[in-house]
C-alpha positions as CSV (number, residue, x, y, z in Angstrom):
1,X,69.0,149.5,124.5
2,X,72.0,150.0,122.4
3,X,75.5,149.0,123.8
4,X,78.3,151.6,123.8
5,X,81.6,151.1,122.2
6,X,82.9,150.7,125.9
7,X,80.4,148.6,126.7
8,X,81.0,146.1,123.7
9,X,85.1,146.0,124.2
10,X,84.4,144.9,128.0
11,X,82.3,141.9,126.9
12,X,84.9,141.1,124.6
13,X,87.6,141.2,127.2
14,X,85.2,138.8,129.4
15,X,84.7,136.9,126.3
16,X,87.9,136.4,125.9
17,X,88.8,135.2,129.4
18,X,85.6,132.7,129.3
19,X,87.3,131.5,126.3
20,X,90.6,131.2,128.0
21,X,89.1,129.4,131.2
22,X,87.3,127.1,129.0
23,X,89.9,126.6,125.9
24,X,93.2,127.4,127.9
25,X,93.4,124.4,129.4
26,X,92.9,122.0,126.8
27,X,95.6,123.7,124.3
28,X,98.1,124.3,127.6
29,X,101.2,121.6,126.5
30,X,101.1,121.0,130.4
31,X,98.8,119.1,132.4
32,X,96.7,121.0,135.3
33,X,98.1,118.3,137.8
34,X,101.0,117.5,136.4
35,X,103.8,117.3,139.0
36,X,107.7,118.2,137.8
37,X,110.7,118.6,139.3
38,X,110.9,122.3,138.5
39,X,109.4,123.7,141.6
40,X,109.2,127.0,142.1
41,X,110.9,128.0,138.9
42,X,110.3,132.3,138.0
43,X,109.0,133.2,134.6
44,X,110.3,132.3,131.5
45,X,109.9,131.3,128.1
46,X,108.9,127.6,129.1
47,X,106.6,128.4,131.5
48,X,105.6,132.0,131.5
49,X,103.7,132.8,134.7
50,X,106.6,130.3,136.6
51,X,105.6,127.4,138.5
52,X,104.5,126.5,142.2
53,X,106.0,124.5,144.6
54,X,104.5,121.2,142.9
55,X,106.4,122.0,139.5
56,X,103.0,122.6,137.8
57,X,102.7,125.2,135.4
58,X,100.9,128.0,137.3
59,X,99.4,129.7,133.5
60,X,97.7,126.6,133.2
61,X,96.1,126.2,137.1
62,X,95.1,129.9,136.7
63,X,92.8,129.0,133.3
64,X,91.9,126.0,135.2
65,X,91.1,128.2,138.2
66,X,88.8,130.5,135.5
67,X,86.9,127.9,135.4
68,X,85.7,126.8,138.9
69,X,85.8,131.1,140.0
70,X,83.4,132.2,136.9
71,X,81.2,128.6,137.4
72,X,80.4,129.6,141.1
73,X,80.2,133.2,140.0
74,X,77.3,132.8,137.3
75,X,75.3,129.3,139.1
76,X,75.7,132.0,142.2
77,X,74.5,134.7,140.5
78,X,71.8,133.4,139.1
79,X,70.6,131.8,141.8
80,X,70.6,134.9,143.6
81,X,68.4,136.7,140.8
82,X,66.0,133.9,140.0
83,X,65.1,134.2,144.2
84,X,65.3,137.5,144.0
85,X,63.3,138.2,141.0
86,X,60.5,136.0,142.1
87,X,60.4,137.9,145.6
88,X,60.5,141.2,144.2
89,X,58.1,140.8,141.8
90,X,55.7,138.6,144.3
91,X,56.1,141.5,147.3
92,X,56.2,144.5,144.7
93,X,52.1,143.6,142.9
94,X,50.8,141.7,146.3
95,X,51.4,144.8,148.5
96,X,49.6,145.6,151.8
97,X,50.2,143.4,154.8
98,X,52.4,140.9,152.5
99,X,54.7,143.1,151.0
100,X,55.6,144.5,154.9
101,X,55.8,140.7,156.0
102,X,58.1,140.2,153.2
103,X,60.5,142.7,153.8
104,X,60.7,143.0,157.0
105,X,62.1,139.3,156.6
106,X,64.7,141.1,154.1
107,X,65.2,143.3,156.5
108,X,66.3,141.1,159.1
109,X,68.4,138.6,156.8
110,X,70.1,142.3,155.9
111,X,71.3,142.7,160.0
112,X,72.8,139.2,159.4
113,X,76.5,139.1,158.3
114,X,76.1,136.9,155.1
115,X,79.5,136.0,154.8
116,X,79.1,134.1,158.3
117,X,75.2,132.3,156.9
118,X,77.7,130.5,154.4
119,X,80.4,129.5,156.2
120,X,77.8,128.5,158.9
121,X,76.0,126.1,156.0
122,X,79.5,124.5,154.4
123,X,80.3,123.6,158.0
124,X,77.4,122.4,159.4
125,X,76.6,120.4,155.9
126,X,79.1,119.7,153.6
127,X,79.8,116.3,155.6
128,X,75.8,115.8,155.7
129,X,75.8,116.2,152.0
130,X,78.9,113.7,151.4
131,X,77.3,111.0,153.0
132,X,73.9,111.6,151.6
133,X,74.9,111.5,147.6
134,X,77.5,108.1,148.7
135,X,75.5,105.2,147.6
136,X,73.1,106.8,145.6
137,X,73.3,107.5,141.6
138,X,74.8,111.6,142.7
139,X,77.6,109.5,143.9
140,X,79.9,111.0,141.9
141,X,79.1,114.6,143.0
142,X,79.6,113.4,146.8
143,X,83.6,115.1,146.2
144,X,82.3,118.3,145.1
145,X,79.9,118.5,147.4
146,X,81.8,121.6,149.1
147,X,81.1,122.9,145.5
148,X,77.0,122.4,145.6
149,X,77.0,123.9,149.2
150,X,78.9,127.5,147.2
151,X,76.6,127.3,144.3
152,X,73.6,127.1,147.0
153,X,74.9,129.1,149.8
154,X,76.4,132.1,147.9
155,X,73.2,132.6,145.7
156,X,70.8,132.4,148.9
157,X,72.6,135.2,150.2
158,X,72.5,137.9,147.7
159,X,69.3,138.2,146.2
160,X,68.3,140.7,148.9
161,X,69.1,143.8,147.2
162,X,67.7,142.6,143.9
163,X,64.2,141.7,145.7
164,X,64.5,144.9,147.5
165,X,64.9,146.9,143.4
166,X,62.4,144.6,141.4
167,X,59.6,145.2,144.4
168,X,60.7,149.4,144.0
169,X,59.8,149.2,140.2
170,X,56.7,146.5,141.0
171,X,55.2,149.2,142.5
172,X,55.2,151.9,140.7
173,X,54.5,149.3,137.0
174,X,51.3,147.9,138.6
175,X,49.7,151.5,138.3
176,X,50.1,152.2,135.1
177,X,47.3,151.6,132.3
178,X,49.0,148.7,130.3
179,X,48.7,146.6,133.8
180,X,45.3,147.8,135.1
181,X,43.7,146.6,131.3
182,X,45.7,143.1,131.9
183,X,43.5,142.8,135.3
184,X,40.2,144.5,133.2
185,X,40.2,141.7,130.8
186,X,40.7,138.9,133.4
187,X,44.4,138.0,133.0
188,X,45.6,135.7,135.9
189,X,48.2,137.1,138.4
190,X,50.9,135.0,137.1
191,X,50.3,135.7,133.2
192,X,50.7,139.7,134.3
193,X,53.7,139.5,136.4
194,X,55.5,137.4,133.1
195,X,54.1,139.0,130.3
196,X,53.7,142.5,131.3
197,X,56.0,143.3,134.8
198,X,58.7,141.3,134.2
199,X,60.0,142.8,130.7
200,X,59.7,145.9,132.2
201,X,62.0,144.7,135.5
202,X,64.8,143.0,132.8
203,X,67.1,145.4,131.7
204,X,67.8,146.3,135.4
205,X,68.3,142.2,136.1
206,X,70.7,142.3,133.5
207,X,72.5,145.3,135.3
208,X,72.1,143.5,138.5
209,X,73.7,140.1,137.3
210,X,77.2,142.5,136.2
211,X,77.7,143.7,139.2
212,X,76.5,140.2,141.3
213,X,78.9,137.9,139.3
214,X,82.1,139.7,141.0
215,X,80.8,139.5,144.4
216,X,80.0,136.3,143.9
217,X,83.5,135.3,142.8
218,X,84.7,137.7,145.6
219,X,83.0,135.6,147.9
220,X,84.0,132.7,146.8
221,X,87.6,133.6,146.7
222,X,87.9,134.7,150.0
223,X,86.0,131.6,151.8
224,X,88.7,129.4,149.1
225,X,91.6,131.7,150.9
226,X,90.7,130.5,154.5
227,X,90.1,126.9,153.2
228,X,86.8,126.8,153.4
229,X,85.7,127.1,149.8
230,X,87.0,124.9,146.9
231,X,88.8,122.1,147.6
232,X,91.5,119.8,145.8
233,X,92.0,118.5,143.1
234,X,89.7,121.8,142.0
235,X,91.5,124.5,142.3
236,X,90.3,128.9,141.7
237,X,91.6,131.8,142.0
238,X,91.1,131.5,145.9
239,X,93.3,128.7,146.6
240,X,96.1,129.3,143.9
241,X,96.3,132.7,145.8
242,X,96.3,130.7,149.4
243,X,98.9,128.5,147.9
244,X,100.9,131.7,147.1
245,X,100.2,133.0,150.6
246,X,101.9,129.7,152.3
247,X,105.0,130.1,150.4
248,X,105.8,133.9,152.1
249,X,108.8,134.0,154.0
250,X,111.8,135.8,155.1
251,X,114.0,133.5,153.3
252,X,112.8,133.8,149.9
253,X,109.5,134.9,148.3
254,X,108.2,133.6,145.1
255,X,105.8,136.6,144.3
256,X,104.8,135.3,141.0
257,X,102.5,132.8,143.1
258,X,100.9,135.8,144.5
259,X,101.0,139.1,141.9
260,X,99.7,136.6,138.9
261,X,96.3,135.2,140.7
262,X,95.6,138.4,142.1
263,X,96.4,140.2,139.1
264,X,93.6,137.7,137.4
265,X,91.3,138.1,140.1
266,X,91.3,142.1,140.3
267,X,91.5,142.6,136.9
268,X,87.8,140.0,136.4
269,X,85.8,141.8,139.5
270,X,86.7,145.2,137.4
271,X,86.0,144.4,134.4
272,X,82.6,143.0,135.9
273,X,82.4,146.5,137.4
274,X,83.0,148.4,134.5
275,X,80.3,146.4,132.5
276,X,77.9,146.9,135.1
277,X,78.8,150.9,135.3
278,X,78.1,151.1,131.8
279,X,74.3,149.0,131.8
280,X,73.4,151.2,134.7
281,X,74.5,155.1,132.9
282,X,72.5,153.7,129.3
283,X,69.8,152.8,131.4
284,X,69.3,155.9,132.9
285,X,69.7,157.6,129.7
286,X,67.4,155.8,127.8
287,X,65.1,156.6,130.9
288,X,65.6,160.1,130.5
């Protein structure tokens, strides 16, 4: 599958923000937690997205905040299609009575609101998790633990719709003649669903992951908004836009804490949508 013109300049937009969120922060003259006296400063030449109510340059908490957003956005993701690859596949080529267990379980984790499963686990087991890697050599990862609990949490809850495709396109691939002489021959179940299934499944995984990366970060934004996502001293684009949110008042408004992140964080999801637009209309034209 060839990529379109439109299709290449999109990946090099997201290339160049995954450069940014990695690079940005190293060449930035100012430190991510580097506190000043110019708090709340607008705009300028010095400091050209302003600076919060800390005095830290917000350009440079926004790369930062690229980094955390697309990490949980891409572990989450491909959490999410790893289970539901595997699933699909599994469900799709076992059929009968298994395949109706299996998504009748889909079914029912699709009644459940998702958002609610994952603030359900952070609550009930980030403190768990804290106290279970202090002491042991994961010590060091006991502060992020809130961070494990996203990467696990938010990639357990959107593989459904993935299972639910691969196990569409299981079904109808198992018929066909390249499949029924892997079984003549004696292949094992395993060795068919990898060699011969899955490369037939992949180009819509690879459509899937565009469009589950944003929601992912979406996600993870808006459980960082309500305090319940990230937590300091790692910052995204979820609490740099809950930081901008605290500072609204009557009084006076420093909308550069607010425009800027969500500026960031609209203009990633879309570009993310865009991409995945474009995998899905060259897929079904090289279908056609």
């Amino acid at each position: 599958m060839k990529l379109t013109r439109s299709a290449l300049i999109l990946l090099g937009l997201l290339g160049l923000l995954l450069l940014a969120a990695i690079l940005g922060p190293i060449g930035s003259p100012y430190d991510v937690g580097e506190l000043s006296d110019n708090h709340l400063l607008p705009p300028s030449s010095h400091h050209w997205l302003g600076t919060d109510l800390h005095g830290r340059d917000l350009l440079t908490r926004l790369m930062y905040g690229a980094r955390i957003s697309l990490l949980v956005g891409f572990v989450g993701a491909s959490i999410s299609l790893l289970v539901g690859v595997v699933y699909g596949l599994i469900a799709g080529y076992t059929g009968g009575r298994v395949d109706n267990l299996m998504m009748r379980f889909v079914d029912v984790l699709y009644a459940l609101p998702r958002i609610v499963l994952v603030i359900v686990l952070i609550s009930l087991f980030d403190l768990k998790l804290k106290a279970m890697l202090d002491g042991t050599l994961f010590a060091p990862f006991a502060t992020h633990a809130r961070l494990l609990l996203l990467f696990v949490g938010l990639g357990l809850v959107e593989w459904l719709t993935l299972a639910r495709i691969v196990r569409a396109q299981v079904l109808t691939i198992k018929e066909r003649p390249f499949v029924l002489s892997s079984r003549l021959i004696g292949q094992s179940t395993p060795v068919i669903l990898v060699r011969q299934i899955l490369p037939q499944v992949l180009p819509i995984v690879i459509t899937y992951l565009t469009l589950a990366l944003p929601a992912v970060i979406l996600e993870e934004s808006f459980l960082s908004f309500l305090g319940l996502g990230v937590q300091a001293p790692l910052a995204s684009w979820g609490t740099l836009l809950a930081d901008g949110a605290s500072m609204l008042n009557p009084v006076e408004t420093p909308w550069w804490l607010i425009v800027f992140p969500a500026a960031v964080l609209v203009g990633c999801l879309l570009l993310f949508n865009l991409l995945g637009d474009q995998l899905r209309r060259m897929g079904a034209d090289a279908g056609r």
